[in-house]
N, C-alpha and C positions, 0 to 999 in steps of 0.2 A: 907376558907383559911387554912392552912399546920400550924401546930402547932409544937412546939419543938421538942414532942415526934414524930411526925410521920417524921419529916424532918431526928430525930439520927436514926429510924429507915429504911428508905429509905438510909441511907449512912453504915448503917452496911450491908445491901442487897446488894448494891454495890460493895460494899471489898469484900464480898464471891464471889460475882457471874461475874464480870467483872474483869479484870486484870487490875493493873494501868500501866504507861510509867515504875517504877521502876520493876515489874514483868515482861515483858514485853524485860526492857535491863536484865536483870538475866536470861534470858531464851535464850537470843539473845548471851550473853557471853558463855551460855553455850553449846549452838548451835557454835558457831565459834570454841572452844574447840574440840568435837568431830571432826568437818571437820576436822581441823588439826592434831589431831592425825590420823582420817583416812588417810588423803592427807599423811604423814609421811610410816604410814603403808604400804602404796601403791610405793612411792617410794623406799624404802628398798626391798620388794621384786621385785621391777624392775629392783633393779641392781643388786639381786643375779639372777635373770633370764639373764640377760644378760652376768653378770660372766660366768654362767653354759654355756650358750650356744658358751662363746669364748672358752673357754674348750673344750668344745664335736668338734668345730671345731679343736682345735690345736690337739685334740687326734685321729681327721679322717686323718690329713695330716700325723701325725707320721706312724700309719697305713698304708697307703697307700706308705711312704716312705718305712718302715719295708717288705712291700709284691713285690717293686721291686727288695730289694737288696735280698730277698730269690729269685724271677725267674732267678737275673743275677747270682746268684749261683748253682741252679738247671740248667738252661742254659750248664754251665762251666761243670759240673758233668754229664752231659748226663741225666737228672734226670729229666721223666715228671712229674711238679704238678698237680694233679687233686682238683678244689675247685671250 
């Protein structure tokens, strides 16, 4: 039969080497934590990816605007572009 001492010592082996339910949500709080800062991280630079890329669009249109009103001027001027 399991006498005092060997039962405190079976329960001190236990705490070191098993996790209880409270280590367990401590780990699990702290796991939710990081995803969430991840998931945050992740959507911030989604939307400066998406900023940049309405930009690089709005700055292809301008360009593309700026290059016909140079032809319909070189046009006017007799002026061939070469590009």
């Amino acid at each position: 039969m399991l006498e005092d001492n060997d039962i405190e010592k079976l329960l001190s082996a236990m705490e070191v080497k098993f996790p209880t339910k409270v280590d367990f949500e401590n780990f699990k709080d702290e796991y939710h934590k990081d995803f969430s800062n991840l998931q945050t991280s992740v959507d911030t630079y989604a939307k400066k990816a998406d900023t940049y890329f309405q930009e690089m669009v709005m700055l292809s249109h301008k360009v593309d605007r700026h290059e016909k009103w140079l032809q319909k001027l070189a046009d006017k001027l007799g002026v061939k572009l070469d590009y």
